[in-house]
C-alpha positions in Angstrom: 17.6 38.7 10.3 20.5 35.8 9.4 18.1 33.4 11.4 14.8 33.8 9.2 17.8 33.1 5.6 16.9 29.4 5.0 16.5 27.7 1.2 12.5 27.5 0.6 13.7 25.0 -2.0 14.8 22.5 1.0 11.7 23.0 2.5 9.9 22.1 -0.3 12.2 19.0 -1.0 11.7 17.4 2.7 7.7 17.7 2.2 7.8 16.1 -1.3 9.7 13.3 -0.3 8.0 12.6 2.6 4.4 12.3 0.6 6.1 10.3 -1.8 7.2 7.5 1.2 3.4 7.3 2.4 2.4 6.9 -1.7 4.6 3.9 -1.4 3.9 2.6 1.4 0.2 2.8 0.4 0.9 0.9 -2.6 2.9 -1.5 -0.7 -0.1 -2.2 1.8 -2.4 -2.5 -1.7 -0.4 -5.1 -3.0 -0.1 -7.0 0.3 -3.8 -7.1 0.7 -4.3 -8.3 -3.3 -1.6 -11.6 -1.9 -3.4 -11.9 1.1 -6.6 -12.0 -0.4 -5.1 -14.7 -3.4 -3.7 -16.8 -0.7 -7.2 -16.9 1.3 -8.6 -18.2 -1.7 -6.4 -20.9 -3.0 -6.4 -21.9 0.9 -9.8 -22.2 0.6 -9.8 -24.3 -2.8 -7.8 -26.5 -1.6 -10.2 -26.8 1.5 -13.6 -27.2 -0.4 -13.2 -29.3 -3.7 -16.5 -27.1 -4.7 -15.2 -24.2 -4.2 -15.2 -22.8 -7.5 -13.8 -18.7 -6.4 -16.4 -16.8 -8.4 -17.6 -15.8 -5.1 -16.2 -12.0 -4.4 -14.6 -12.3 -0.9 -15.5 -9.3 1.2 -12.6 -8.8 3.7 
């Protein structure tokens, strides 16, 4: 029986952080892909004098 007497409460810990990681990690990738989409169009301004950046980018 001394085999199945582990703390539920670190159990619980390890799974919360580890969802918590991912939420960053998401939010990481989100705010690369706002840069990356910023940079594209200020490349693409300095390309085409016309290019005015009203035009949505679909990436």
């Amino acid at each position: 029986m001394d085999m199945f007497n582990f703390d539920f409460d670190e159990v619980v810990e390890l799974g919360s952080r580890s969802r918590g990681t991912t939420g960053k990690k998401r939010k990481w990738r989100e705010i690369e892909a706002l840069k990356d989409k910023h940079r594209l169009q200020k490349e693409l301004q300095a390309i085409d004098i016309a290019y005015e950046g009203s035009d949505e980018l679909e990436l």
